[in-house]
C-alpha positions in Angstrom: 0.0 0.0 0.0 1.6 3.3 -1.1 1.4 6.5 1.4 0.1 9.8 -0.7 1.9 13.1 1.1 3.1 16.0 -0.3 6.7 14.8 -0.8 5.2 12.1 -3.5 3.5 15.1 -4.8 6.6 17.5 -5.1 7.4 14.4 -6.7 5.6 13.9 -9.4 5.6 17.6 -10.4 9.2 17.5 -10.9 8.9 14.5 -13.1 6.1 16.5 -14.6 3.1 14.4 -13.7 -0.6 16.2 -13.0 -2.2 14.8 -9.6 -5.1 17.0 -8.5 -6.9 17.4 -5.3 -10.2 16.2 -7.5 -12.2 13.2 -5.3 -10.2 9.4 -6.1 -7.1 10.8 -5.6 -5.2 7.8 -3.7 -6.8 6.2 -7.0 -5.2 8.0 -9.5 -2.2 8.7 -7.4 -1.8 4.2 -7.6 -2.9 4.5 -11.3 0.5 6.9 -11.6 2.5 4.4 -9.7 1.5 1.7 -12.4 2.2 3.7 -15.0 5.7 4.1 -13.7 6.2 0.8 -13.1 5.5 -0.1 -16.8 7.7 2.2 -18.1 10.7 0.8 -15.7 14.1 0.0 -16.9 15.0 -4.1 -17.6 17.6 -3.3 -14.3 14.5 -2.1 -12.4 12.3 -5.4 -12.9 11.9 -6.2 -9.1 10.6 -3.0 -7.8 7.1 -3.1 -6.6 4.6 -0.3 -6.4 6.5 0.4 -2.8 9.7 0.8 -4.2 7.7 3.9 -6.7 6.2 5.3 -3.8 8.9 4.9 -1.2 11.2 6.4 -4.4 9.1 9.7 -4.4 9.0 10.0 -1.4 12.8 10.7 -1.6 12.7 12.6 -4.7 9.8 15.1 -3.4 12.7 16.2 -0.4 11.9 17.5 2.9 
């Protein structure tokens, strides 16, 4: 299960990804995960929707 905060969402900004504040937004936020996920590297095979979210966590700073 991922954890949506506004680190993920600095996040996807700066790899220029849209996620409003519309209703179903833990939805779409997974649907941007998955979307990630397929376009993964052959090196980056074994992440998991965790490793995505934990990743932009990291990315989207303090």
């Amino acid at each position: 299960m991922a954890v949506y905060d506004s680190r993920a969402q600095r996040a996807l900004e700066t790899l220029g990804l849209t996620l409003t504040d519309d209703s179903g937004r833990y939805g779409r936020y997974m649907g941007l995960i998955d979307d990630l996920l397929i376009r993964r590297k052959p090196s980056e095979r074994e992440w998991t929707a965790r490793d995505v979210d934990i990743a932009l966590f990291w990315i989207g700073g303090a």
